[in-house]
C-alpha positions, 0 to 999 in steps of 0.5 A, spaced: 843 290 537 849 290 532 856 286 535 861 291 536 866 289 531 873 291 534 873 288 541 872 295 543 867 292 549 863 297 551 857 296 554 852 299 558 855 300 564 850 297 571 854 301 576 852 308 571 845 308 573 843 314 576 842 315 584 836 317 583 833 311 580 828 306 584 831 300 586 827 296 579 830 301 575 836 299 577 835 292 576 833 293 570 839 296 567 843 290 572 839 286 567 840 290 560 848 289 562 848 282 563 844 281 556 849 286 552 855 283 555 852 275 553 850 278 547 858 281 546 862 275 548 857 271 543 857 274 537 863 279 537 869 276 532 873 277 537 871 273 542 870 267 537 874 260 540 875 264 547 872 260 553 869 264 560 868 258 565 865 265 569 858 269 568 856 276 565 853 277 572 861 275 576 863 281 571 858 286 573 858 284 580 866 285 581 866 291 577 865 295 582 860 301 582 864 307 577 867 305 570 874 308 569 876 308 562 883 305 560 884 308 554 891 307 553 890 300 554 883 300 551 886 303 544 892 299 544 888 293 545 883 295 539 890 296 535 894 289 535 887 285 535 886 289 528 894 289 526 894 282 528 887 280 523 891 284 517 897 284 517 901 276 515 904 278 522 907 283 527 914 283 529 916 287 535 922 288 539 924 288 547 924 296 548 927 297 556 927 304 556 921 310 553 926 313 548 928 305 545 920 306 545 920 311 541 926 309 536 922 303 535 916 307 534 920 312 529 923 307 525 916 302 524 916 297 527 908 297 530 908 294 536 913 293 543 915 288 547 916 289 555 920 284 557 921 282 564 928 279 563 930 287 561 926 289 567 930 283 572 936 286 569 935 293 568 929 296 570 927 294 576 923 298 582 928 294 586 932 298 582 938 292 583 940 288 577 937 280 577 937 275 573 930 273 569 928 269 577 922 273 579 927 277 584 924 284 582 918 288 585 912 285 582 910 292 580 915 292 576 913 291 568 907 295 570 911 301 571 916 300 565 909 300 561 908 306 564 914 309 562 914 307 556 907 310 554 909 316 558 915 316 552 910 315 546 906 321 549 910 326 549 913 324 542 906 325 541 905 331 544 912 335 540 910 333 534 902 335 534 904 342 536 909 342 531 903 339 526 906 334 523 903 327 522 905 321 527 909 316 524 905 309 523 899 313 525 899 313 532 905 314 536 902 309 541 904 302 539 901 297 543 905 294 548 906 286 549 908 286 556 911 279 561 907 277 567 911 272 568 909 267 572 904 270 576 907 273 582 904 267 585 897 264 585 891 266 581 889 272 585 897 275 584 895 273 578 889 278 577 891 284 580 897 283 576 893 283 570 889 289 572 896 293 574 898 291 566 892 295 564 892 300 569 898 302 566 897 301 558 898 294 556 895 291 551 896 283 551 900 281 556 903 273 557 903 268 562 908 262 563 905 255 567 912 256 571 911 255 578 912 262 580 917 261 586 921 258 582 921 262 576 926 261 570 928 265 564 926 260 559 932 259 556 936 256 564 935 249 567 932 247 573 924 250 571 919 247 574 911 247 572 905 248 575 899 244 574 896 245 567 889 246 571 893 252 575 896 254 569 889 254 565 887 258 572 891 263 571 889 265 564 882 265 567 885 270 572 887 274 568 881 274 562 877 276 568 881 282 569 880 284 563 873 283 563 872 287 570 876 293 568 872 293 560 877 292 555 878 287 551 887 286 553 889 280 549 891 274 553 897 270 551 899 263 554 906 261 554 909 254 556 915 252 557 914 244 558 918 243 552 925 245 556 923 243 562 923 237 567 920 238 574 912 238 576 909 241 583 903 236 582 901 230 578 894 231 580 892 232 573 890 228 568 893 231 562 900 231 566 901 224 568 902 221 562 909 226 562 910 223 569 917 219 570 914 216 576 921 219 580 921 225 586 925 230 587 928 232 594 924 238 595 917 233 592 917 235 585 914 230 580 920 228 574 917 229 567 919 227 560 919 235 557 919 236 549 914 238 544 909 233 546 908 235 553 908 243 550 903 242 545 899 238 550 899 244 554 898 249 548 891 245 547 889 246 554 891 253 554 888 254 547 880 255 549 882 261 554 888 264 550 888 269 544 895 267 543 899 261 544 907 262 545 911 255 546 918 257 548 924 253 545 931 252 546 933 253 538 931 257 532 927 250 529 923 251 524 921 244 523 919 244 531 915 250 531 911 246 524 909 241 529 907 244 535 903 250 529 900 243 526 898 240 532 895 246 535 891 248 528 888 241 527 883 242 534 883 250 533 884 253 526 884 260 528 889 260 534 894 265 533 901 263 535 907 267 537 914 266 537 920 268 540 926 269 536 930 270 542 937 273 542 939 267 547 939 263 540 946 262 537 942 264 529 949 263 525 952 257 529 943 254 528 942 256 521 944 260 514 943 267 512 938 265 507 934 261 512 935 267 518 933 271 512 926 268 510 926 264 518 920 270 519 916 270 514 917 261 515 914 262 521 908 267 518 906 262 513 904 257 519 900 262 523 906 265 528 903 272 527 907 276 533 914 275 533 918 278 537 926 278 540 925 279 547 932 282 549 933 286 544 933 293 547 938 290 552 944 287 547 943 294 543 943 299 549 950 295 551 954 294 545 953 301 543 955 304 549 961 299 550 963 300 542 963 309 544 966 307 550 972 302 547 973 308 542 973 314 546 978 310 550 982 311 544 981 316 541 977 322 544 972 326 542 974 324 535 970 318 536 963 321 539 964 326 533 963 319 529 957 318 533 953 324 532 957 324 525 952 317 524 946 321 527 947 326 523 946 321 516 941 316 519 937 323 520 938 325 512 937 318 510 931 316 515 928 321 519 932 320 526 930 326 531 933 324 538 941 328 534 937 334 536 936 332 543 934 338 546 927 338 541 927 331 541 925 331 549 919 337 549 923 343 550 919 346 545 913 343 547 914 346 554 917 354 550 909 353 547 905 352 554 910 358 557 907 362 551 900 359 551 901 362 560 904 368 559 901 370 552 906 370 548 911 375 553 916 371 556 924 372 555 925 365 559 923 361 551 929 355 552 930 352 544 929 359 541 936 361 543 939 354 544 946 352 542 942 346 538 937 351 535 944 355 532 948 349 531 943 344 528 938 349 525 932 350 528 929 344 526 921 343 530 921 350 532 916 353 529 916 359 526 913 363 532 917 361 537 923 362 533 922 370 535 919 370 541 927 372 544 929 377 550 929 382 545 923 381 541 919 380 548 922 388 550 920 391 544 912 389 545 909 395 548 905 395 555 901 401 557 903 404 563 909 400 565 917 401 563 919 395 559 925 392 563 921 392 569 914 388 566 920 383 565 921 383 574 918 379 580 912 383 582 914 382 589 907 379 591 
């Protein structure tokens, strides 16, 4: 049985089996499933260094008795495990709406970041603005995914029907998405994760946060959990993963550099890092740093694909040593780092070394990097600078704006100055042909003041004639022209 390669994790489903099928029969494909899924996860690459403390049977036990597909999640998956093996390493940006998603996607970049910071701030089910504290929904990131998926597929949709080719290969990039810290124990943990897939993630972090107390990584007062429940979580969320069949990359973050409170010392591995001193809520005071994070970076190590350790400064020379430790127990686990807007970059480095900081990181195996808030910053200083200059000088400013549109789609191929196109108004003119067979005097772009004034770009050719006019001079046996055109009154 040849070992799939690309971590599809495809396997004879046991719960597939047909009703009909006798008792025996059944037990046999049970055990046929298990034997696949052992096979799977021991010869597969792309289970290689990854630790399961649970059985194939556990897996198909909780599976439940009918296999539903999650191909977004599934392709995405396939995706950034591919890009992550072949490229020297995959940036990404904080996208905190679908159409940033599809910027995003237009403009290159081949993979997106789902922030929980952006959605604490700006897309929330709540549909409050918070600070980065776990106060929104839990549902939330799951629903931004899901959002942003929604965009990427009609960016999809729009340009298959006008038959062109989709930029990068495939409009639906793989989205890295924040679970935070569980939204509360190892089970909170699990539904979270399936909820992530549900909705088209394709890796999803973790931090050893406890999550009733949860903090941005960048503010004070965080307090860890125990590096058992931390490595709990992530056996959650594999588990997750594995129940619904699709190989989710699960990536683990620690925050114990900055932070200096404990919910309990009964781990071993955390005492050494214990002051001996409490807190008036109970918590145990520890010594944080870069030992303390690498010592939870080799614990998380065996049941995470990638390792993220969250700093407070752009120091390439931290960010060496933790790579360094890492790799001397595991060679082959890949690192993540955020190079994060909290971050003053010009009063912590030079341009030349701002310039080369990625590729630095590269070289010591941080194959995904990412600016987690990136969406965030760029949505409000543009709006800030429209609105400061429209203050002033009217619609000359907005004039400027699309003026810059204007260039960026000569020079770079930017679609949304055509908003009208850009959002599936043509898409929809073609299900309204496919609907009545070509005779409708409703068509939206054909006619449009966009299709006048900024050429008509993505309309085809066909649609381009389909007007009030052209519609009144098809014949119709039997029936007045102006008149096919009128309810039937049914």
């Amino acid at each position: 049985m040849p070992a799939n390669q690309n971590g599809s994790n495809h396997m004879p489903q046991a719960h597939s089996s047909s009703p009909l099928l006798s008792t025996e029969e059944k037990l046999g494909q049970y055990a046929l499933a298990q034997d696949c899924l052992n096979y799977e996860w021991k010869n597969n690459s792309r289970w290689r260094g990854i630790e399961r403390p649970y059985t194939a049977e556990d897996v198909l036990r909780l599976r439940g008795s009918i296999h539903i597909e999650h191909t977004l999640a599934r392709l995405g998956a396939e995706r950034l495990w591919e890009l992550l093996q072949t490229e020297p390493y995959v940036n990404s940006l904080g996208a905190v709406t679908g159409n940033q998603a599809v910027q995003q996607v237009q403009a290159g970049l081949k993979a997106i970041y789902v922030s929980g910071w952006q959605v604490a701030a700006d897309a929330n089910n709540a549909g409050q603005m918070y600070p980065d504290q776990s106060l929104y929904p839990a549902d939330s990131v799951p629903n931004l995914c899901r959002r942003i998926n929604s965009a990427l597929q009609r960016a999809d949709q729009v340009h298959h029907a006008e038959g062109k080719v989709a930029p990068a290969e495939t409009w639906f990039a793989p989205l890295v998405a924040d679970a935070e810290a569980g939204f509360g124990g190892t089970l909170n943990a699990f539904e979270l994760m399936k909820g992530m897939i549900e909705a088209g993630a394709a890796c999803v972090h973790f931090e050893d946060q406890l999550s009733s107390a949860k903090k941005c990584g960048h503010l004070g007062g965080k307090v860890l959990v125990s590096t058992t429940e931390a490595v709990q979580k992530l056996v959650a969320a594999r588990l997750a993963a594995d129940v619904m069949g699709v190989p989710t990359l699960v990536m683990a973050r620690t925050d114990a550099n900055s932070a200096h409170l404990l919910t309990s010392d009964i781990d071993a591995r955390d005492r050494e890092f214990c002051t001996g001193e409490r807190t008036t809520e109970g918590f145990f005071r520890i010594r944080g740093g870069i030992d303390s994070a690498i010592a939870r970076g080799l614990a998380y190590a065996p049941f995470a694909d990638l390792l993220w350790c969250e700093t407070s400064e752009p120091n390439l020379e931290e960010a060496r040593r933790f790579a360094q430790a890492i790799h001397e127990k595991y060679p082959e686990k890949m690192l993540a780092y955020n190079c994060s807007p909290s971050f003053n970059w010009r009063r912590k480095l030079d341009e030349q070394t701002i310039a080369h900081f990625q590729t630095e990181l590269a070289s010591m195996g941080y194959k995904f990097q990412f600016v987690t808030l990136a969406g965030f910053h760029a949505l409000n200083l543009s709006m800030f600078e429209l609105a400061r200059h429209y203050k002033d000088t009217g619609m000359a400013a907005y004039s400027a704006l699309q003026e810059k549109e204007f260039a960026s789609e000569r020079e770079h191929g930017y679609q949304a100055a055509k908003h009208q196109r850009f959002v599936g108004t043509g898409y929809f003119d073609q299900v309204q042909q496919a609907i009545t067979g070509g005779l409708t005097s409703t068509m939206a772009l054909a006619e449009s003041t966009e299709a006048e004034q900024f050429s008509t770009g993505g309309i085809p050719a066909k649609l381009q004639s389909k007007s009030r006019a052209a519609v009144l001079a098809q014949p119709f046996p039997d029936m007045p022209q102006e008149e096919m055109l009128q309810p039937s009154g049914d």
